[in-house]
N, CA, C and O atoms as a GROMACS GRO file, in nm:
protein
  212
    1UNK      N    1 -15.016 -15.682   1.107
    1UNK     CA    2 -15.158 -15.683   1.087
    1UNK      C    3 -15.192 -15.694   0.938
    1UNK      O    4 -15.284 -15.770   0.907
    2UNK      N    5 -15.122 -15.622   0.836
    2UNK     CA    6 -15.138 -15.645   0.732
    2UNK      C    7 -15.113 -15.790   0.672
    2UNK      O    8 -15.189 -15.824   0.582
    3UNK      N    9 -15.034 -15.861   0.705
    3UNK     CA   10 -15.011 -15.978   0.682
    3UNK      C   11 -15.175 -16.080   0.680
    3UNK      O   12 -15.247 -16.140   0.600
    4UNK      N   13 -15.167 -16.042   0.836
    4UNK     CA   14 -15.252 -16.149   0.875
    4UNK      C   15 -15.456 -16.084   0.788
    4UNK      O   16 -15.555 -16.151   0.762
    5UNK      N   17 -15.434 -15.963   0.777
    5UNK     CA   18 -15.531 -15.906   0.694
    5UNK      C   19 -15.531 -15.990   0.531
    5UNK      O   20 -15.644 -15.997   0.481
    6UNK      N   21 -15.431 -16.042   0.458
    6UNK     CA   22 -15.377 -16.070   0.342
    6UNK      C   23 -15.424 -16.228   0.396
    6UNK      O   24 -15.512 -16.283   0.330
    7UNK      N   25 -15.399 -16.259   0.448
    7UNK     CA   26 -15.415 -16.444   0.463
    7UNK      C   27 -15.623 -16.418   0.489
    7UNK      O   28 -15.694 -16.476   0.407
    8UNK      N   29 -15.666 -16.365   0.557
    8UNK     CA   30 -15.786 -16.374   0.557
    8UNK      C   31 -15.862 -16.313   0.442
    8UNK      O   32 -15.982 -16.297   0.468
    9UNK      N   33 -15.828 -16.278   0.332
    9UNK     CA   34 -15.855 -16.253   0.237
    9UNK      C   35 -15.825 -16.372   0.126
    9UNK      O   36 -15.901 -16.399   0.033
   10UNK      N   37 -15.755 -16.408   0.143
   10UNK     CA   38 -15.666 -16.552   0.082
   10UNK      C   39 -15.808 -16.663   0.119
   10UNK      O   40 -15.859 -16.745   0.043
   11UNK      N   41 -15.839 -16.636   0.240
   11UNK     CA   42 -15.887 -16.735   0.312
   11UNK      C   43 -16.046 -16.701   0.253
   11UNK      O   44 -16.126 -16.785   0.293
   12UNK      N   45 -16.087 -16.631   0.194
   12UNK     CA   46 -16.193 -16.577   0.204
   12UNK      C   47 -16.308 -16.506   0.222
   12UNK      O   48 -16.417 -16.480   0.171
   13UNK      N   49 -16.189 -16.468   0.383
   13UNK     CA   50 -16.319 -16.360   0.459
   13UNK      C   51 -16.271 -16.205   0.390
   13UNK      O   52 -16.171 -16.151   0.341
   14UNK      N   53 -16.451 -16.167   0.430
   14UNK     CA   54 -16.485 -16.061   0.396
   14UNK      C   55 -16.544 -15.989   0.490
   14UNK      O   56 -16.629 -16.053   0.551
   15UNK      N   57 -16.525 -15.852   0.532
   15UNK     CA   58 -16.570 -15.779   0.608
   15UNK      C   59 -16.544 -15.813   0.740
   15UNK      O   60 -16.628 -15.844   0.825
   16UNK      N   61 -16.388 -15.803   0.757
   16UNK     CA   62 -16.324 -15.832   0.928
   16UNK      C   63 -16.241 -15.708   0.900
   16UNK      O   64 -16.230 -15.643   0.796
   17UNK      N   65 -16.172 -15.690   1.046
   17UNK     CA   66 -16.060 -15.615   1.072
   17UNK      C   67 -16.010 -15.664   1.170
   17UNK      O   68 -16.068 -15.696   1.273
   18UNK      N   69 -15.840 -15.680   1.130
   18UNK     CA   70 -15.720 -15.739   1.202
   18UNK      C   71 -15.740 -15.692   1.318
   18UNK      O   72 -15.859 -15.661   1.317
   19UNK      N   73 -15.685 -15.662   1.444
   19UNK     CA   74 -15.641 -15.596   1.533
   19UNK      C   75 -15.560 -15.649   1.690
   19UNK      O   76 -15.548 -15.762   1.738
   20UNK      N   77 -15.524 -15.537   1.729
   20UNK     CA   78 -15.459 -15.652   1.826
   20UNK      C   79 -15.549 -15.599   1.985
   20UNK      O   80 -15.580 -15.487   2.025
   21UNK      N   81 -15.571 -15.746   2.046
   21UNK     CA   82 -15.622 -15.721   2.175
   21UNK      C   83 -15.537 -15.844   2.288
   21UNK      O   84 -15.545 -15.967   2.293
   22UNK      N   85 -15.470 -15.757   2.357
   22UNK     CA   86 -15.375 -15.803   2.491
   22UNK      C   87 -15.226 -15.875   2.398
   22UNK      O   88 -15.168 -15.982   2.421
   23UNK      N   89 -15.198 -15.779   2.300
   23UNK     CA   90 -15.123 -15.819   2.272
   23UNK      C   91 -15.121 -15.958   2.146
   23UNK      O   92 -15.026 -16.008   2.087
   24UNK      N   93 -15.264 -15.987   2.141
   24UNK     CA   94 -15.235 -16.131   2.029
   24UNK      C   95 -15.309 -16.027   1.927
   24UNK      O   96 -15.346 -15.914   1.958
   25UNK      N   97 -15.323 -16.085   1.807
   25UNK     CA   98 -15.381 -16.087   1.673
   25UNK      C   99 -15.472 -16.141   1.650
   25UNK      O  100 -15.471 -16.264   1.649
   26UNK      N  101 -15.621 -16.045   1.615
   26UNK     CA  102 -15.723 -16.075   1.645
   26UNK      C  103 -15.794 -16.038   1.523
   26UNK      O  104 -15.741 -15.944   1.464
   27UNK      N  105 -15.907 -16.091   1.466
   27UNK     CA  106 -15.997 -16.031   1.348
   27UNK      C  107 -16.157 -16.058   1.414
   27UNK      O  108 -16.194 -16.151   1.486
   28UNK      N  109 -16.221 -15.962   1.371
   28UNK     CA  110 -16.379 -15.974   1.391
   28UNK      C  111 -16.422 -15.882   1.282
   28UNK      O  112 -16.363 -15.802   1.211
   29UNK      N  113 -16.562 -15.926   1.294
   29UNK     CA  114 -16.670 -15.848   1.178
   29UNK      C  115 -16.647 -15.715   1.182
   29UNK      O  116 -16.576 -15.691   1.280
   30UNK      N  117 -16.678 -15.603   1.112
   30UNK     CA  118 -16.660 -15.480   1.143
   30UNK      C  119 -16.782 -15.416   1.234
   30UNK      O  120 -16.766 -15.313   1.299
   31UNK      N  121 -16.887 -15.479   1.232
   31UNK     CA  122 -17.009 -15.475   1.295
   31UNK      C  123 -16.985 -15.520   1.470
   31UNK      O  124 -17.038 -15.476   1.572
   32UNK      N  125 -16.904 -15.603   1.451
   32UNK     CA  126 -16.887 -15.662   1.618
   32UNK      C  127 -16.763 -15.522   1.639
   32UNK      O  128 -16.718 -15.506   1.753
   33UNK      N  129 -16.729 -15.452   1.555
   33UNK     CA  130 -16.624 -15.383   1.640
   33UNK      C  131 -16.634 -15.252   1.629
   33UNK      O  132 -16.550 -15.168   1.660
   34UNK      N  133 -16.771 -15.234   1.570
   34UNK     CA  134 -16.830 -15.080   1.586
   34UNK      C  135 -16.946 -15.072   1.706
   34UNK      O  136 -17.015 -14.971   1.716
   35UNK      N  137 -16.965 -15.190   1.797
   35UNK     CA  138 -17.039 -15.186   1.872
   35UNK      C  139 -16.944 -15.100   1.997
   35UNK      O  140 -16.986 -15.007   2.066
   36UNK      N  141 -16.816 -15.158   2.002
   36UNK     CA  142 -16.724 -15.116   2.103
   36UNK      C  143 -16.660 -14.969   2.089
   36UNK      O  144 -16.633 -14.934   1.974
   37UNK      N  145 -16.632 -14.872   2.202
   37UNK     CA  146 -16.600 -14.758   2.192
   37UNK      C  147 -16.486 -14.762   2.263
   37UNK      O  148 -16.483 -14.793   2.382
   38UNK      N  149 -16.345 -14.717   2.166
   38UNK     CA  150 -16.252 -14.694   2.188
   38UNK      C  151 -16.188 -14.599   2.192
   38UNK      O  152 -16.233 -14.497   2.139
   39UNK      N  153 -16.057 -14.598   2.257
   39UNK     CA  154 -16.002 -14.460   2.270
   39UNK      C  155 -15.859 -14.517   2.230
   39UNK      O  156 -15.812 -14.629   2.250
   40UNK      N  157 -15.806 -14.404   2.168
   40UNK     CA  158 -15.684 -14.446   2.112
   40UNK      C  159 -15.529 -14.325   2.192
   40UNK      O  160 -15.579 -14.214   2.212
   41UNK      N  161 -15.457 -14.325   2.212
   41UNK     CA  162 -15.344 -14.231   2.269
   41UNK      C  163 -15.298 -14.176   2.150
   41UNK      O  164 -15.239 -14.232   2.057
   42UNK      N  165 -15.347 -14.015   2.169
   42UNK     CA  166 -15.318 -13.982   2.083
   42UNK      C  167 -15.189 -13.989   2.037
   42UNK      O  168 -15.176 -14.030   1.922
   43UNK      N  169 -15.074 -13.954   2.109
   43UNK     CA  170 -14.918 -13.919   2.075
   43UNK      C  171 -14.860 -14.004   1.973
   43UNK      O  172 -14.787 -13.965   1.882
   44UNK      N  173 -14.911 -14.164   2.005
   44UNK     CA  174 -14.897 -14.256   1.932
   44UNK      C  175 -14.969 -14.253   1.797
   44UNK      O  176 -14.911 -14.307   1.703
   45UNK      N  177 -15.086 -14.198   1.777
   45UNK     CA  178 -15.160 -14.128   1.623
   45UNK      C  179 -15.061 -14.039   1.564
   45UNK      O  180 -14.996 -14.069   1.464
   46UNK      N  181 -15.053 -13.949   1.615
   46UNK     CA  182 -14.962 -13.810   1.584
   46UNK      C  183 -14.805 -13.867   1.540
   46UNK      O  184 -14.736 -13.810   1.455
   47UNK      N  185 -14.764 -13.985   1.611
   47UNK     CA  186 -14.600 -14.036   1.568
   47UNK      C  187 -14.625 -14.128   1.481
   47UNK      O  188 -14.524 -14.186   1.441
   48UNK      N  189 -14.781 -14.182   1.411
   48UNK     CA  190 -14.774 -14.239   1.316
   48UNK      C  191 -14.850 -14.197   1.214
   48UNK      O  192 -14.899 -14.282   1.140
   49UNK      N  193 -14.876 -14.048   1.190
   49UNK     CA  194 -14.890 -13.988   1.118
   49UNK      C  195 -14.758 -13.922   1.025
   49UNK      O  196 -14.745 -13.932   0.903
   50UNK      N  197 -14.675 -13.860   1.110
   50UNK     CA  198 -14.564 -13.812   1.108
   50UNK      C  199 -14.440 -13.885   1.066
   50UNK      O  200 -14.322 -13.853   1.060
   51UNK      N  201 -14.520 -14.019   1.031
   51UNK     CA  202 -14.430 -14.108   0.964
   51UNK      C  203 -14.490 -14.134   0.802
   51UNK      O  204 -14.442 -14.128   0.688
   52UNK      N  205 -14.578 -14.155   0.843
   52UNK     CA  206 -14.691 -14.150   0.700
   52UNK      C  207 -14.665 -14.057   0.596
   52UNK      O  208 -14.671 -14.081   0.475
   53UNK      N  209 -14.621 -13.901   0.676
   53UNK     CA  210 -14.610 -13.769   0.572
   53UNK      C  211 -14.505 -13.787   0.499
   53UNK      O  212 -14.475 -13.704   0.413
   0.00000   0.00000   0.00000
């Protein structure tokens, strides 16, 4: 994701976020993706926190 975050910056855009949906690599406005309410698993937060520390 960071990658593809780095090429759209390259590219110009401003104010997206990478992300992945069904598996592909996806960017939208941050506005189109604060409309949507998500839920995240936590365990998977917590094991990538715990990598972070």
């Amino acid at each position: 994701m960071g990658e593809k975050a780095v090429d759209l910056l390259v590219e110009g855009e401003k104010g997206v976020m990478v992300g992945l949906i069904n598996g592909k690599l996806i960017h939208s406005s941050f506005e189109e993706a604060a409309k949507e309410k998500y839920t995240i698993d936590l365990s998977i937060y917590h094991l990538a926190r715990s990598f972070s520390i």
